[in-house]
Backbone as a printed PyTorch tensor [residue, N CA C, xyz], in Angstrom:
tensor([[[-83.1790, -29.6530, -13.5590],
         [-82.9240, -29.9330, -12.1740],
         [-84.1320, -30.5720, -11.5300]],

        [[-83.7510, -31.6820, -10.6270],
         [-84.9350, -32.5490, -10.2460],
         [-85.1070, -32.1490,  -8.7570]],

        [[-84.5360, -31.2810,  -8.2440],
         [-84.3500, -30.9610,  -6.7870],
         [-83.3460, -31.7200,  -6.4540]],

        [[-82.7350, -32.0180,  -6.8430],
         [-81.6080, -32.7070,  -6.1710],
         [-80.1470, -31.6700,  -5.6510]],

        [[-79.9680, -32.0530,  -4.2700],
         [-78.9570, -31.0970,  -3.8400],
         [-77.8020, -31.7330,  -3.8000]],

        [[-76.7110, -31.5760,  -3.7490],
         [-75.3960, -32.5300,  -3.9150],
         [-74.6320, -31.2810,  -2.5000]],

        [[-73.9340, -32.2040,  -1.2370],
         [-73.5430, -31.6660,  -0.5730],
         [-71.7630, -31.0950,  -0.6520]],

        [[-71.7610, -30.6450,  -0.3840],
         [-70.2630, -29.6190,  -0.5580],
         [-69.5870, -30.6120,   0.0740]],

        [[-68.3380, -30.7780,  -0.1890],
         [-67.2060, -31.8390,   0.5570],
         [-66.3870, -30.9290,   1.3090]],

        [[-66.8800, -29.6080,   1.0160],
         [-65.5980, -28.7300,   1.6340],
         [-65.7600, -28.3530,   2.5470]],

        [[-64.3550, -28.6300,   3.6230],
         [-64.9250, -28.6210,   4.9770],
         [-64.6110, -26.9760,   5.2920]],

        [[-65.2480, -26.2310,   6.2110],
         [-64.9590, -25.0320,   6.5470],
         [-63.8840, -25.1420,   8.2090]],

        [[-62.7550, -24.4800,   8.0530],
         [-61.6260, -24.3860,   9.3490],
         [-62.6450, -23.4230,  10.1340]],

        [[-62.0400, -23.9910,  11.5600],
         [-62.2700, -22.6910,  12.3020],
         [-60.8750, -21.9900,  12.4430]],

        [[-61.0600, -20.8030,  13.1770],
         [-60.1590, -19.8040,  13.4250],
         [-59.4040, -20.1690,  13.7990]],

        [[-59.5040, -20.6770,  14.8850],
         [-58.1940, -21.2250,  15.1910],
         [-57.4510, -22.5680,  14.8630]],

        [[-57.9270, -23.2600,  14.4010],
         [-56.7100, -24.3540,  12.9070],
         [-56.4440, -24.0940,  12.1100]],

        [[-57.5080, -22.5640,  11.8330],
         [-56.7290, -21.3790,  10.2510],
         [-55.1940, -20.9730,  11.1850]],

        [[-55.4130, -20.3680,  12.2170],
         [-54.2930, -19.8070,  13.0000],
         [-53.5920, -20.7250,  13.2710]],

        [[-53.4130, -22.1380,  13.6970],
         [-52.5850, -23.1170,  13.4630],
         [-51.6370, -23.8680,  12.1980]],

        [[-52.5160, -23.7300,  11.2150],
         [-51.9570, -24.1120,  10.3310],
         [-51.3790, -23.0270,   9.4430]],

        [[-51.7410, -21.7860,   9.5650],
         [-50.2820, -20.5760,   9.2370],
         [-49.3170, -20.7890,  10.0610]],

        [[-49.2130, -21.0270,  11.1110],
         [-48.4380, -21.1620,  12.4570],
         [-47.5070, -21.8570,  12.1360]],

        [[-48.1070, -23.5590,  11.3620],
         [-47.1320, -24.4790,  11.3670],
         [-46.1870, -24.2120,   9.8750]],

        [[-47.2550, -23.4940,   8.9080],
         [-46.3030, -22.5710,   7.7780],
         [-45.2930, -21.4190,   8.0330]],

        [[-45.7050, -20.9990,   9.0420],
         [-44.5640, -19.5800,   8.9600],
         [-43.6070, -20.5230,   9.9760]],

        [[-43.4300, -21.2980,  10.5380],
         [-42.4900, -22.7720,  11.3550],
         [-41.9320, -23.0230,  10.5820]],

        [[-42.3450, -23.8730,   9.3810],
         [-41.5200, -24.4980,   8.8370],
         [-40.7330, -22.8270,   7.4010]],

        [[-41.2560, -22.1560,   7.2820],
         [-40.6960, -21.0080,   6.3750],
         [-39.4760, -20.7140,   7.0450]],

        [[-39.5940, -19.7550,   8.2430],
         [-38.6190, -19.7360,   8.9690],
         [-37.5970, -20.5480,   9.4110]],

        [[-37.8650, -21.7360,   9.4670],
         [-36.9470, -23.0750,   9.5780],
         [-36.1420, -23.1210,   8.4280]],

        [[-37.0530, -23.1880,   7.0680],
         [-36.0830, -22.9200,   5.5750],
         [-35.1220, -22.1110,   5.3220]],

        [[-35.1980, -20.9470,   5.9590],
         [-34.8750, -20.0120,   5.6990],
         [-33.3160, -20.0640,   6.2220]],

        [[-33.8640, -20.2910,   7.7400],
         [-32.3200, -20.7030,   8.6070],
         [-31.4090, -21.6090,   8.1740]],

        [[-32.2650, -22.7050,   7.9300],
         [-31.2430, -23.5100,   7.3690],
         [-30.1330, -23.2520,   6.0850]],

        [[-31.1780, -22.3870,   5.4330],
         [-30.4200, -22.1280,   3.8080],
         [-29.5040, -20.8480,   4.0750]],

        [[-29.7620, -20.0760,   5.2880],
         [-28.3250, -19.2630,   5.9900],
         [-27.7510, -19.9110,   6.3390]],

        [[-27.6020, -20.9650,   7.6480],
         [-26.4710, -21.9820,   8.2060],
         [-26.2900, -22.2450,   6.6780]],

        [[-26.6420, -22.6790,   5.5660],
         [-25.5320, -23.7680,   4.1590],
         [-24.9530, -21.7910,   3.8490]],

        [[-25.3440, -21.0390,   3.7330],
         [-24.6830, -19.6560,   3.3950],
         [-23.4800, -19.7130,   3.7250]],

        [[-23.5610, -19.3640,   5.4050],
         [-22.3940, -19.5750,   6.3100],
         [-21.4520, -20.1350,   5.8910]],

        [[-22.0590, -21.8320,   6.1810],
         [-21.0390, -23.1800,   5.6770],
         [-20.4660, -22.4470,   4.5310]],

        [[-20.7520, -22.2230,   3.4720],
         [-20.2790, -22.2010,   2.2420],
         [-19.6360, -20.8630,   1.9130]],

        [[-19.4360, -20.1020,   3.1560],
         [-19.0760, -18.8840,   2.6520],
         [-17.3250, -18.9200,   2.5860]],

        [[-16.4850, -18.6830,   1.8640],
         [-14.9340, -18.5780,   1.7960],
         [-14.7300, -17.8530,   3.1570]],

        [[-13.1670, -18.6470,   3.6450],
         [-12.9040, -17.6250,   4.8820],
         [-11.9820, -16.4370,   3.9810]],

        [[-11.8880, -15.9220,   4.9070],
         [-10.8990, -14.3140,   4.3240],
         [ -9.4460, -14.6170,   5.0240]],

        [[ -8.8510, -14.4410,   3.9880],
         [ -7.2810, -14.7850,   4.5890],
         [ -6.7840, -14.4760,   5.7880]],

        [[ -5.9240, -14.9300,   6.4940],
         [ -5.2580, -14.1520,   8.0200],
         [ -4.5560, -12.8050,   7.4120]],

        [[ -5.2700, -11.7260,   8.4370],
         [ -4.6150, -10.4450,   8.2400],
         [ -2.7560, -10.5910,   8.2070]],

        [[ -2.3400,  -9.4000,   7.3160],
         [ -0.7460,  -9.6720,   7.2640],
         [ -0.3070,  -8.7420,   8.4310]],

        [[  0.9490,  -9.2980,   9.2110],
         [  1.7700,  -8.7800,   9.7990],
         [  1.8550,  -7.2820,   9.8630]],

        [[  1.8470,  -6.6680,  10.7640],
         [  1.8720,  -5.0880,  10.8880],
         [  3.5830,  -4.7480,   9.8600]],

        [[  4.3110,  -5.8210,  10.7960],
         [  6.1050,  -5.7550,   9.9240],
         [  6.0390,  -6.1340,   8.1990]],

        [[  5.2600,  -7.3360,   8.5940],
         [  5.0770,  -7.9090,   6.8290],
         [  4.6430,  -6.6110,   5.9090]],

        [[  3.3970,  -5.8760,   6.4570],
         [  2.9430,  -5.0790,   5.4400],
         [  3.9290,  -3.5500,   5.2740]],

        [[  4.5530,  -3.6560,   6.3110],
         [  5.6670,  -2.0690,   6.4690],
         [  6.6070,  -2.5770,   5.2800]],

        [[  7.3940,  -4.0690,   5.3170],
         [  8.3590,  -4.2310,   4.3990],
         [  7.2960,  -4.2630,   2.9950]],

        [[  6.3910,  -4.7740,   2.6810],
         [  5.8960,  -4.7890,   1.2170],
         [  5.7580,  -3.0750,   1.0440]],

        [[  5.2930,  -2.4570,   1.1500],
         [  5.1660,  -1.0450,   1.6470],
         [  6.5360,  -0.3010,   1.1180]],

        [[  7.0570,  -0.8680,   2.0290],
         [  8.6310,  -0.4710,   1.8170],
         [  9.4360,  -0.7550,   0.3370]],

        [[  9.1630,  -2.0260,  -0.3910],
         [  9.5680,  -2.4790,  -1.6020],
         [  8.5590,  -1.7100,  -2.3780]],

        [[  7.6680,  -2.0910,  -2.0790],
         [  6.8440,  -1.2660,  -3.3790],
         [  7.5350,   0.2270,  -3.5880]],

        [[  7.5530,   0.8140,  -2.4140],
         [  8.4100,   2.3870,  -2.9050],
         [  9.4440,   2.5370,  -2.9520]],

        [[ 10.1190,   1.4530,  -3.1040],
         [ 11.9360,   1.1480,  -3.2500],
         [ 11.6780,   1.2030,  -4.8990]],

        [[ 10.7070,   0.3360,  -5.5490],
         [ 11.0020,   0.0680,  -6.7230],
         [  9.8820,   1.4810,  -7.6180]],

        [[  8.8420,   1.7590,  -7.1110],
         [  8.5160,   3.0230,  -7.9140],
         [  9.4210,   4.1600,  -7.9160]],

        [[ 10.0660,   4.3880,  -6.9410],
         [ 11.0730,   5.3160,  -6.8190],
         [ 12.0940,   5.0350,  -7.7690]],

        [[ 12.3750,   4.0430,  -7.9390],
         [ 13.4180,   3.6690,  -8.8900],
         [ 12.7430,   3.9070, -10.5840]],

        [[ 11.6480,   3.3770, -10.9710],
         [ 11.2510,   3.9040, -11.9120],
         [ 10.9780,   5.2490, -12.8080]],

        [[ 10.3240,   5.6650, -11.3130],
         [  9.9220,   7.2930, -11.5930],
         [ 11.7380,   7.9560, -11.9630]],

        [[ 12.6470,   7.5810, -10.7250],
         [ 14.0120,   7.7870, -11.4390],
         [ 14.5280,   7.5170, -12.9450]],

        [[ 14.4850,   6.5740, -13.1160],
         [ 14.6440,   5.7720, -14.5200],
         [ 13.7430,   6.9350, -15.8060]],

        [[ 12.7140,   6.7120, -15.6810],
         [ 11.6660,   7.6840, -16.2610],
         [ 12.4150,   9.3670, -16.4380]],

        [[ 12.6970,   9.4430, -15.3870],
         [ 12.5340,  10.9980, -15.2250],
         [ 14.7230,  11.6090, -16.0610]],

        [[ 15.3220,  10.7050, -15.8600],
         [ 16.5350,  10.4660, -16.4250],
         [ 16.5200,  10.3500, -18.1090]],

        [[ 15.4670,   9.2550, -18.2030],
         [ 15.3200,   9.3490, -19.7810],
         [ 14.9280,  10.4350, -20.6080]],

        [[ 13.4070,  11.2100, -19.7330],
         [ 13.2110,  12.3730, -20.4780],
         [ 14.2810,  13.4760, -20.4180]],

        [[ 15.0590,  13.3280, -19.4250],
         [ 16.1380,  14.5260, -19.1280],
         [ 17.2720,  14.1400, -20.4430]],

        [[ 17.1840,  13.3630, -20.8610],
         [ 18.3990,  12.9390, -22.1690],
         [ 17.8550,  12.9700, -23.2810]],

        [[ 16.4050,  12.7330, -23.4810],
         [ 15.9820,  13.2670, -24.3520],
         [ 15.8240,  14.6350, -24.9710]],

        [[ 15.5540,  15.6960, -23.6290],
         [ 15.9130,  17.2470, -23.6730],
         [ 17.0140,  17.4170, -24.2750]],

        [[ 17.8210,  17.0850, -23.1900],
         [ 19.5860,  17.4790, -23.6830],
         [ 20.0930,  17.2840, -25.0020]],

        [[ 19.4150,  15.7800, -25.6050],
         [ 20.0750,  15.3300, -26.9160],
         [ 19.0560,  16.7790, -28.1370]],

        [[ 17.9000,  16.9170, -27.2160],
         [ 17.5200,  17.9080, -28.3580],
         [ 18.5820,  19.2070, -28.3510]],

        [[ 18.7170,  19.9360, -27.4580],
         [ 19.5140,  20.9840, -27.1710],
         [ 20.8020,  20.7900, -27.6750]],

        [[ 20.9470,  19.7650, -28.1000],
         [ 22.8340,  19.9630, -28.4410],
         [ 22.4740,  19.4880, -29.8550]],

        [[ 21.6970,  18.7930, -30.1930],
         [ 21.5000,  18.8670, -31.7630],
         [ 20.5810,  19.5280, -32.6680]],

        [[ 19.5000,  20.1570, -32.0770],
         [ 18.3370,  20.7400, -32.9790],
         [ 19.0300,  22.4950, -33.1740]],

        [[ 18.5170,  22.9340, -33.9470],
         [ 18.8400,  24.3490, -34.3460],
         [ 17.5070,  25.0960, -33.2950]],

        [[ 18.5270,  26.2840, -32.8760],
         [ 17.4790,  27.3820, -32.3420],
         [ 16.0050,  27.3480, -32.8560]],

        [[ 16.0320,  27.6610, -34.0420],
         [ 14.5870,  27.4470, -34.4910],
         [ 13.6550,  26.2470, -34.2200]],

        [[ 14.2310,  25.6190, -34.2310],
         [ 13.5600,  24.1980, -34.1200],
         [ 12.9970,  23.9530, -32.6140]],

        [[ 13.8400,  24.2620, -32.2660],
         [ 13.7720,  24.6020, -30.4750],
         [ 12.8370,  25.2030, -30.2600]],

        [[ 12.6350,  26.6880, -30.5850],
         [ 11.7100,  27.4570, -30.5570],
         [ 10.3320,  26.6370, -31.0710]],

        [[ 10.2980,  26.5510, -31.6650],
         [  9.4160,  26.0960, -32.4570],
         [  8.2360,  24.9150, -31.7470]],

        [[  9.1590,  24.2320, -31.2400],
         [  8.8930,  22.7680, -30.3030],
         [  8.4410,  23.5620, -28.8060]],

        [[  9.0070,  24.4740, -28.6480],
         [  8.6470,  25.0590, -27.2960],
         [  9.8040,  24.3720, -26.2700]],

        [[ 10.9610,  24.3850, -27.0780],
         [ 12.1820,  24.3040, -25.9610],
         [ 12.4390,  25.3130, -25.2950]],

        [[ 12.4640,  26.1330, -26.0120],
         [ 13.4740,  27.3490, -26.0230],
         [ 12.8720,  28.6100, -26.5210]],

        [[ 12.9990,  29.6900, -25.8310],
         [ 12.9130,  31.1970, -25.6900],
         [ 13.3960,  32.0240, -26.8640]],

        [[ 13.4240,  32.3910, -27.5540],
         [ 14.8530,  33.1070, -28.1540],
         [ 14.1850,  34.6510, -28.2660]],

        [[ 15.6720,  35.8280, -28.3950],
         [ 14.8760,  37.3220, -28.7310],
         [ 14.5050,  37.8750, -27.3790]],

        [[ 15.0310,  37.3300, -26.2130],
         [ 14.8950,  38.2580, -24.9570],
         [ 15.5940,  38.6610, -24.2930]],

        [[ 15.6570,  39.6760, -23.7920],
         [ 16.6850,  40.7490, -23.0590],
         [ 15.8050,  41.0390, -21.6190]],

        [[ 17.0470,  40.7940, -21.0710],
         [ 16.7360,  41.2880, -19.7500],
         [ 16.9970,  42.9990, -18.8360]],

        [[ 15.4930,  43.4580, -18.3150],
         [ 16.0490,  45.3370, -18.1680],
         [ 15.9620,  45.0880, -16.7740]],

        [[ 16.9100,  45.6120, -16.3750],
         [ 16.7710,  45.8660, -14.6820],
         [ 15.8240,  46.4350, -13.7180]],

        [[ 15.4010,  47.6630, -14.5770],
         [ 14.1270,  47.8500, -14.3350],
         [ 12.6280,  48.6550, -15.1460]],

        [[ 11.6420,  48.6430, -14.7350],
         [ 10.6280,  48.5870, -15.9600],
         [  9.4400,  48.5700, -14.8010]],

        [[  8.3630,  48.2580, -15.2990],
         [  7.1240,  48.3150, -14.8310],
         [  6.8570,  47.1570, -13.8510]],

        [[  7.4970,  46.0230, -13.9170],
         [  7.5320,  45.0810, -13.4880],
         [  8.4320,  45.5890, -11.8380]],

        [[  9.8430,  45.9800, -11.9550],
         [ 10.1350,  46.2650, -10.7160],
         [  9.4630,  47.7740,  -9.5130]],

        [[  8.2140,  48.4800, -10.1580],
         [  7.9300,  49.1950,  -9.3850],
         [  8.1940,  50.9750,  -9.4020]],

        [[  8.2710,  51.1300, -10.8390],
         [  8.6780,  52.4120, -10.9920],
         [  7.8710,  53.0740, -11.0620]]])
């Protein structure tokens, strides 16, 4: 080193053009920001028009026109399925499956009615 000093190019802010120029950053941030909500907005799907108070009573209404009808349907089939067991399976078999009871007598009274 010959003494030679080489001067700094870098300029030092004062306080307040430090405080200006965050100023004009958190400006334009906030500006970004809005804008890219307004394209949100823009771009958001609308939500369909609510249905009819009547419209939704009749869908309402069909829908339990036709589960009712099923659960019917359903509940008919297993009942023929019972029956076809009962008129063709043997007692035992019955028993067995947990149709049917067999071997009980009924007493009028016993411990059960309070003696």
């Amino acid at each position: 080193p010959t003494g030679v000093s080489f001067a700094s190019p870098v300029r030092t802010q004062t306080i307040s053009e430090r405080k200006k120029e965050i100023s004009r950053e958190e400006r334009k941030a906030a500006a970004a920001a809005e804008q890219g909500a307004a394209e949100a907005v823009v771009n958001t799907p609308r939500l369909a028009r609510p249905v009819a108070r009547d419209e939704l009573v009749d869908l309402v209404e069909t829908y339990r026109r036709r589960m009712l009808h099923m659960l019917r349907l359903e509940e008919a089939s297993q009942e023929e399925a019972v029956m076809s067991k009962l008129r063709k399976w043997t007692k035992d078999d019955l028993e067995r499956e947990g149709l049917s009871v067999g071997g009980l007598m009924a007493q009028p009274s016993g411990e059960l009615y309070g003696e």
